[in-house]
Each structure stands twice: as structure tokens, then as C-alpha cells.
C-alpha positions in Angstrom: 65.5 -62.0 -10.3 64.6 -61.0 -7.0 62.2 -64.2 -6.2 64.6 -66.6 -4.8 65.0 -68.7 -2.0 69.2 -68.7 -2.2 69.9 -67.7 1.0 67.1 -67.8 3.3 68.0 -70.5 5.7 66.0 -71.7 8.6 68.0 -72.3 11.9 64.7 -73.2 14.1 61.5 -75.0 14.0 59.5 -71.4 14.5 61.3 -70.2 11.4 60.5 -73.7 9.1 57.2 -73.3 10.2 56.3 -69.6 9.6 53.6 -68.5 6.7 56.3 -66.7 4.6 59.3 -68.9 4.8 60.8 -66.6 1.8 62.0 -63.5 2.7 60.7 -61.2 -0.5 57.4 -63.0 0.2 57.3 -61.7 3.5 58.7 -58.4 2.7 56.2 -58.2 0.1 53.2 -58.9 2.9 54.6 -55.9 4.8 54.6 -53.5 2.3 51.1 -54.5 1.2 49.5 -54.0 4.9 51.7 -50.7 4.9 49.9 -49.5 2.1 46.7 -51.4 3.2 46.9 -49.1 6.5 48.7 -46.2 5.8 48.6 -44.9 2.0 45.0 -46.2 1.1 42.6 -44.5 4.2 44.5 -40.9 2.8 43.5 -41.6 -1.1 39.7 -43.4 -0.1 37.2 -41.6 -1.2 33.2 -42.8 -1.3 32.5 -44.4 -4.5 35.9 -46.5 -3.8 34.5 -47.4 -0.4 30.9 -48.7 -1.4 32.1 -50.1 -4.7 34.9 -51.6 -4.4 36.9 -51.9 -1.0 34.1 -52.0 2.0 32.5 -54.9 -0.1 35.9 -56.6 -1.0 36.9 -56.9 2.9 33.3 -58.0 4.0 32.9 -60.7 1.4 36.9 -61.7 1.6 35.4 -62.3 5.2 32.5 -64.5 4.5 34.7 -66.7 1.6 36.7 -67.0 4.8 34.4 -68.7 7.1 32.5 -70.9 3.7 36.0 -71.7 3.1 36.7 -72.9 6.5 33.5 -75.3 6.2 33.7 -76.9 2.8 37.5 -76.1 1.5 39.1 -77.4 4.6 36.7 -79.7 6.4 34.9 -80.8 2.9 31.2 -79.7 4.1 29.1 -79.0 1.2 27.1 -75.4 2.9 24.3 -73.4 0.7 23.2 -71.5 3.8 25.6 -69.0 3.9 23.1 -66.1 2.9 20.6 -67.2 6.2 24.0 -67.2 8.0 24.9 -63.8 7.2 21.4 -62.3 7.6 21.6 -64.2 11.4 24.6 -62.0 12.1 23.4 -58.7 11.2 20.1 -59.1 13.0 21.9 -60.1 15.9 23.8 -57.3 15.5 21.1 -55.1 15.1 19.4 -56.0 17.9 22.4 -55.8 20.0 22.9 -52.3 18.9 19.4 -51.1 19.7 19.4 -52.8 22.8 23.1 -52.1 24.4 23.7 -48.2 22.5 26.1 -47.5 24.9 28.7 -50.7 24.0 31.1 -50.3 21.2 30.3 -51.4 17.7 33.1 -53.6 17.5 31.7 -55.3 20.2 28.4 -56.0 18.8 30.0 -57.2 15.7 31.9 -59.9 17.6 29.0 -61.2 19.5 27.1 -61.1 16.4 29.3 -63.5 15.6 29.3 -65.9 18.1 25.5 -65.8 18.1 25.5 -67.1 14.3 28.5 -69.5 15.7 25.4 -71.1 18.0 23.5 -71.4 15.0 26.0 -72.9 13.0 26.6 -75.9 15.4 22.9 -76.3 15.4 22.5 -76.7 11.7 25.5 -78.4 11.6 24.2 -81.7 13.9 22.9 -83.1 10.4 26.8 -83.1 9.0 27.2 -86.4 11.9 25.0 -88.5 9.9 25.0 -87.1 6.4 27.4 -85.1 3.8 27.5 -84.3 0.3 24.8 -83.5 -1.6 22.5 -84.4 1.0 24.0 -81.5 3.5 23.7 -79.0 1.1 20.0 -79.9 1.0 20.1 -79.8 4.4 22.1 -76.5 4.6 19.7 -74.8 2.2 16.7 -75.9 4.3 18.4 -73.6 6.9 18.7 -70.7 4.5 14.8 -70.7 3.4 14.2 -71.4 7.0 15.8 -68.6 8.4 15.0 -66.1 6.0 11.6 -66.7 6.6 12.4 -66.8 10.6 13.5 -63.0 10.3 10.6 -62.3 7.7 7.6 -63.4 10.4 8.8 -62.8 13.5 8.2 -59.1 14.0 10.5 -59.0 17.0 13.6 -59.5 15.1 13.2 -56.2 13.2 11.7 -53.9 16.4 8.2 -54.1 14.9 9.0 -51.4 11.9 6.2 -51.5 9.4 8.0 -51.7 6.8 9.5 -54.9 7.8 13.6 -53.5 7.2 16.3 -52.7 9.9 18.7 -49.6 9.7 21.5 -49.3 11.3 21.8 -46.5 14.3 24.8 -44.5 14.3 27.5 -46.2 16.3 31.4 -44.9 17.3 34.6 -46.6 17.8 37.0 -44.4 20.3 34.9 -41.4 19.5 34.8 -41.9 15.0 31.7 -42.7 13.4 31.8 -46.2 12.1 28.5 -46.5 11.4 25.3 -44.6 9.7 24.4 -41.7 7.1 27.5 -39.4 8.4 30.5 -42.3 8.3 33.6 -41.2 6.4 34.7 -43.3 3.6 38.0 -43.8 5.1 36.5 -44.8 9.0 34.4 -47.7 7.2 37.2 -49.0 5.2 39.7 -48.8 8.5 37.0 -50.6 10.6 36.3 -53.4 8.1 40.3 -53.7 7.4 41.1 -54.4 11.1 38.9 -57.2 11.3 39.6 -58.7 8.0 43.4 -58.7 9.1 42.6 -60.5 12.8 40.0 -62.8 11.2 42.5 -63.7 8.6 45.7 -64.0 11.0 42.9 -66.6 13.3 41.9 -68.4 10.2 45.6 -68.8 9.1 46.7 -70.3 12.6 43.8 -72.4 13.3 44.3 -73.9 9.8 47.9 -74.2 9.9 47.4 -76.3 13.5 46.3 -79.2 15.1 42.4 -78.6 14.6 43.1 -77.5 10.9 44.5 -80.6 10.4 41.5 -83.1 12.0 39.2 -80.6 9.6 41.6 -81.7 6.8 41.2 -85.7 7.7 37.5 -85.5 7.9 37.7 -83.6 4.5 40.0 -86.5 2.7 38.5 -89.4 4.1 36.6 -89.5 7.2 36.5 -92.6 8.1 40.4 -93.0 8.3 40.6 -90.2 10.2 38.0 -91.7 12.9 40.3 -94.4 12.8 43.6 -93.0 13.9 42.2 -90.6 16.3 40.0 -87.7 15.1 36.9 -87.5 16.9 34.5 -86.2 14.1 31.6 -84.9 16.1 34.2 -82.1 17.7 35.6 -82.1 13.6 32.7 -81.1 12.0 30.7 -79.2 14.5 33.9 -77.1 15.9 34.1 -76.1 11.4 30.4 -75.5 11.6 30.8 -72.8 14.4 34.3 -71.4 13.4 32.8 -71.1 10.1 29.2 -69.7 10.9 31.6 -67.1 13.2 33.3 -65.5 10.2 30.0 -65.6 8.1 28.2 -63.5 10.9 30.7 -60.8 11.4 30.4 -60.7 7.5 26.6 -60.4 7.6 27.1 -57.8 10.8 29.6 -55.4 9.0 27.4 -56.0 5.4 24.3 -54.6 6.9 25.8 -51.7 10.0 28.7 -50.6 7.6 28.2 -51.5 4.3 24.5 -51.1 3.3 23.1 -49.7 6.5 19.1 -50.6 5.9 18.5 -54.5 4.9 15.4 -56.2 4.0 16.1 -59.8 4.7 15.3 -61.4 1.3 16.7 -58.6 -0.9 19.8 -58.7 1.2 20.5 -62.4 1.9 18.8 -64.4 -0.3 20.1 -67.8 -1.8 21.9 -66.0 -4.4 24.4 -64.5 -1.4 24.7 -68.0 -0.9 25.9 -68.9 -4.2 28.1 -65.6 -4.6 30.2 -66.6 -1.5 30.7 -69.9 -2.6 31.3 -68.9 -6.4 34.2 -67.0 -4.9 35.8 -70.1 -2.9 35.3 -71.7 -5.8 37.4 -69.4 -8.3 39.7 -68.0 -5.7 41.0 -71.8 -4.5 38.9 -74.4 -1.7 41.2 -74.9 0.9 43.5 -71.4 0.8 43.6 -68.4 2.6 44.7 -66.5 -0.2 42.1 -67.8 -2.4 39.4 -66.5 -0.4 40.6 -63.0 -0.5 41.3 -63.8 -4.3 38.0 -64.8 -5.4 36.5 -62.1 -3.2 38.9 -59.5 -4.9 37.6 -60.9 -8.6 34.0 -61.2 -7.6 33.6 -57.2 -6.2 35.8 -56.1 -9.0 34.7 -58.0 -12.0 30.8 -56.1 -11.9 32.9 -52.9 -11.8 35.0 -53.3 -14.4 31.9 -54.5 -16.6 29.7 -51.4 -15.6 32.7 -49.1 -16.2 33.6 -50.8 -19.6 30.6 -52.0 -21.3 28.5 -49.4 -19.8 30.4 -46.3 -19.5 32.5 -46.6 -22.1 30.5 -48.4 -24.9 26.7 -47.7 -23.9 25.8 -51.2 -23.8 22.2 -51.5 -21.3 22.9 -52.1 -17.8 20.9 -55.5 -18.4 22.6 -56.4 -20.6 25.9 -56.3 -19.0 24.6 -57.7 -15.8 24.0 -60.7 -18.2 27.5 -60.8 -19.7 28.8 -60.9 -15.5 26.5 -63.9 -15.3 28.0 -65.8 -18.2 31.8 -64.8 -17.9 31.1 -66.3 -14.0 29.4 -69.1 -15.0 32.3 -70.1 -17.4 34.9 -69.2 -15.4 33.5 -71.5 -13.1 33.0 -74.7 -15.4 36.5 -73.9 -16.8 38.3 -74.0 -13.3 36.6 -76.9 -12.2 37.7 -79.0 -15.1 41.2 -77.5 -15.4 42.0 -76.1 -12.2 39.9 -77.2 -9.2 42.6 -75.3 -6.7 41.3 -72.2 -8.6 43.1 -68.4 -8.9 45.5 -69.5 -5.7 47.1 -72.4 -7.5 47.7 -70.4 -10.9 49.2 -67.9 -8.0 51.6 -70.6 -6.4 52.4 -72.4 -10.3 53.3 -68.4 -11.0 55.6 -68.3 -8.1 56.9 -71.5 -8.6 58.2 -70.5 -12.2 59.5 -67.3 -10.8 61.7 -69.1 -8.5 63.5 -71.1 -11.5 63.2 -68.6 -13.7 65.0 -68.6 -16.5 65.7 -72.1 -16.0 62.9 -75.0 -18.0 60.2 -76.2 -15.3 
């Protein structure tokens, strides 16, 4: 077997504490960001764009920033949905308003804006957690949703009450509106997945990961050896409202183009994202992206299967999704809590002492 650790030897502190300590794991990285960068844009085509990888990147996005908040700093958040839709409105507004900036800017800043939003919703999390912030974190979903409902402002006064997206360039390709190439949408939402990622990964792997982690096991200990939990909880709530705004940003300018608040950010965008944290692993990088990857593909492979291939009514397979999610749920939280990244790290684990007994 391949998988094995023989022979990879660490001679400095920077080497013992990379992501990849194993060689064929971090061989296996590079090839998938080759392929990721260089093979995929050539083979993309529309209906694998808008079906399957545009919506994979953008929600492996948003599991990143929920996951941030309740895998890692153990805050219960329902408000991801109000979260998303304040990141594309700020983004929308930011793109009517500054034509002449790049997209990629406006995404960013989108970001930060729903960041500022974050820490203000998250002031509650100093005095109350659990189920009582995720009351409080769904109060801000309603709330917000009916913010960009009523306040004609927020959508440019359009009659019909939706925003569309106007076309926008990065370094002269369209990125953005009716005429964007499958493969310039999938390239644009791929290089922010990777930075986001890489800045979720480091930011978890140090010093402020680690006071996220102490507030998350037991707060109160960590208050007592040092961790000061209002910076804890409130730098989570922005860092995590950050990643959830790009997400929203990219889902409406890229991805959909023309939202209507409700339709498009509704509570059940909050419970998606945090079905997807909660099959793909709380507290893992790789589970994000994992649970993202089984939440885009699973509808597919349903529609394709049951639909295409045996005729079933679309209702009815839209039902099936709905049970098969609901049980994979219940089962991982009883038998695996760590979700689809554990069974991923047992797998590698067996690998490694393969064909030895574990």
C-alpha cells in the first residue's frame, strides 16, 4: 500500500505542524487543486456549473463560516439564511453604486458588512447560549428578512420587490450576469473557496482557533486560565458572519443572478447549511466541504435516478431527499456525531495499518 507514514520524518517544528504531515496526503491535495484549476474549467460546461459545482463551492463556503461559529466555538446559529441574504444585498448595492470597482471587491466588502452584523447579533452569545441563542439567532433571520422585504431602499425601489445582478468583470472576463461563461463562474467561485478555506484552516489551526475551542468545551475554564470570552465569541460571530456573506454575495451575483429575499434566504437556507455541518463533521474543514459536496449532489443524483431514469414525480422525489436527509441526520447524530469527516479519518486510519487488525 501506498498510504503509509514509513518514512516521512519531520526535522522541524514547521514540518510537525503542517496540515498534511503525510506525504501521499499532501501529494494527493496537489493533484486535486491541479485538476480543480487546470483540467475541470476545460471540461465545465453549463448544467455542471448551475447544478453541481457553482452551488457546491458557494455552500462549501457558507458550511465554512456556520462551522466556524457552532463546530469550533459551540454557538448554536439558525440565522445563517438572514446572514446570507445581508451579504448579497450589500453586494448588490455595492455594485450599483461603485460599477466601476471590481466584483471581487464588492464580494469582499459584502463580507465584512455581514461581519458588522454578525458581531451585533452576536452580543446576546455574552449572556446566553444553547438553545436560547438559537432563538435568539433565528429572531435575527425573521428580522432581517423582513428588514430587506420593507425597506424599499435596499432593493433600488424595483416594483417588483427582487434585485438582479448587473454585469460585472474581473481583468476584463465576465463574472457576472446573463452572458457569464460556465467555466469564468466556476474559476471565480474556486478562488475564493481555496483563500477562504486556506484562512479558515490557519485561523483554526492557531491561537484564536484554540480560545474558540475552550469556549466551545467549557467556557467557564477557559475564562479561568486566560481566554477573554467577549473577544471569543464575538471575534467567531464576525469571522463566521464574513464567510456566510461572501456565500450569500457569490449565491445571488454568480449563482442565481435575480433573488427575492424570502424565496432565496429563507429559514430553510438556514437549516440546509447547518444540515451540511452536521453530516459533513462540526468542527472540520474537510467536513464542511464534505457535507456541502453530499448536500448539492444528493438532489441530483435523485432527479437523475428516480426521475430520469424510473419516472417517479418530481414531488415525489423531492420527498424521498427530505427523508433520506432527515435519517441521515438522526443516524449520524447517534452513531457518529463527527459526521462524514470522521468515517473519512477511521478510513485513513485503517489504510495506514492495512493489512494488519485495528
Amino acid at each position: 500500500m501506498l498510504y503509509r507514514e514509513a518514512g516521512d520524518f519531520s526535522s522541524t517544528y514547521e514540518k510537525d505542524g503542517q496540515t498534511f504531515p503525510i506525504k501521499f496526503d499532501r501529494w494527493g491535495y496537489y493533484v486535486l487543486l491541479a485538476v480543480a484549476f487546470l483540467v475541470v474549467p476545460f471540461l465545465i460546461n453549463d448544467y455542471w456549473a448551475n447544478a453541481v459545482f457553482v452551488p457546491f463551492l458557494i455552500y462549501a463556503i457558507a458550511a465554512l463560516g456556520l462551522n466556524i461559529l457552532t463546530g469550533y466555538c459551540g454557538q448554536v446559529s439558525l440565522g445563517t439564511g438572514g446572514f446570507m441574504a445581508v451579504g448579497a444585498y450589500a453586494c448588490y448595492k455595492l455594485m450599483t453604486s461603485f460599477p466601476d470597482v471590481s466584483i471581487f471587491f464588492h464580494v469582499l466588502i459584502a463580507g465584512g458588512i455581514t461581519a458588522g452584523v454578525g458581531v451585533i447579533f452576536g452580543l446576546p452569545s455574552l449572556r446566553i447560549k444553547g438553545f436560547y441563542l438559537a432563538v435568539a439567532t433565528l429572531a435575527a433571520q425573521f428580522f432581517l428578512v423582513w428588514l430587506f422585504n420593507k425597506v424599499p431602499w435596499f432593493y433600488n425601489y424595483s416594483a417588483s420587490g427582487q434585485i438582479s445582478s448587473p454585469e460585472r468583470t474581473v481583468f476584463g472576463i465576465i463574472v457576472t450576469g446573463p452572458n457569464t461563461d460556465a467555466w469564468a463562474k466556476y474559476m471565480f467561485c474556486l478562488i475564493i473557496a481555496v483563500l477562504l478555506a486556506w484562512i479558515a484552516r490557519n485561523l483554526t489551526r492557531g491561537a484564536v482557533g484554540r480560545k474558540w475551542m475552550a469556549i466551545r468545551d467549557m467556557d467557564i475554564a477557559a475564562e479561568i486560565i486566560g481566554v477573554n470570552p467577549l473577544k471569543a465569541k464575538l471575534s467567531a460571530f464576525a469571522v463566521s458572519s464574513f464567510f456566510i456573506g461572501v456565500a450569500g454575495a457569490l449565491f445571488f451575483s454568480v449563482y442565481l443572478g435575480a433573488v427575492e429575499v424570502g424565496e432565496a434566504f429563507g429559514i430553510q437556507k438556514s437549516f440546509l447549511v447547518l444540515f451540511m455541518i452536521i453530516i459533513g463533521g462540526l468542527g472540520s474543514i474537510f467536513g464542511s466541504f464534505a457535507g456541502a459536496a453530499f448536500m448539492v449532489l444528493l438532489p441530483v443524483l435523485l432527479k437523475n435516478i428516480l426521475v430520469g431514469q424510473l419516472g417517479w414525480a418530481t414531488d415525489l422525489a423531492a420527498h424521498i431527499e427530505f427523508m433520506i436527509v432527515g435519517g441521515l441526520i438522526i443516524g449520524f447524530l447517534i452513531m457518529e456525531p463527527h459526521g462524514l469527516a470522521q468515517l473519512w479519518r477511521l478510513a485513513k486510519e485503517k489504510l495506514r495499518l492495512w493489512p494488519f487488525p485495528h
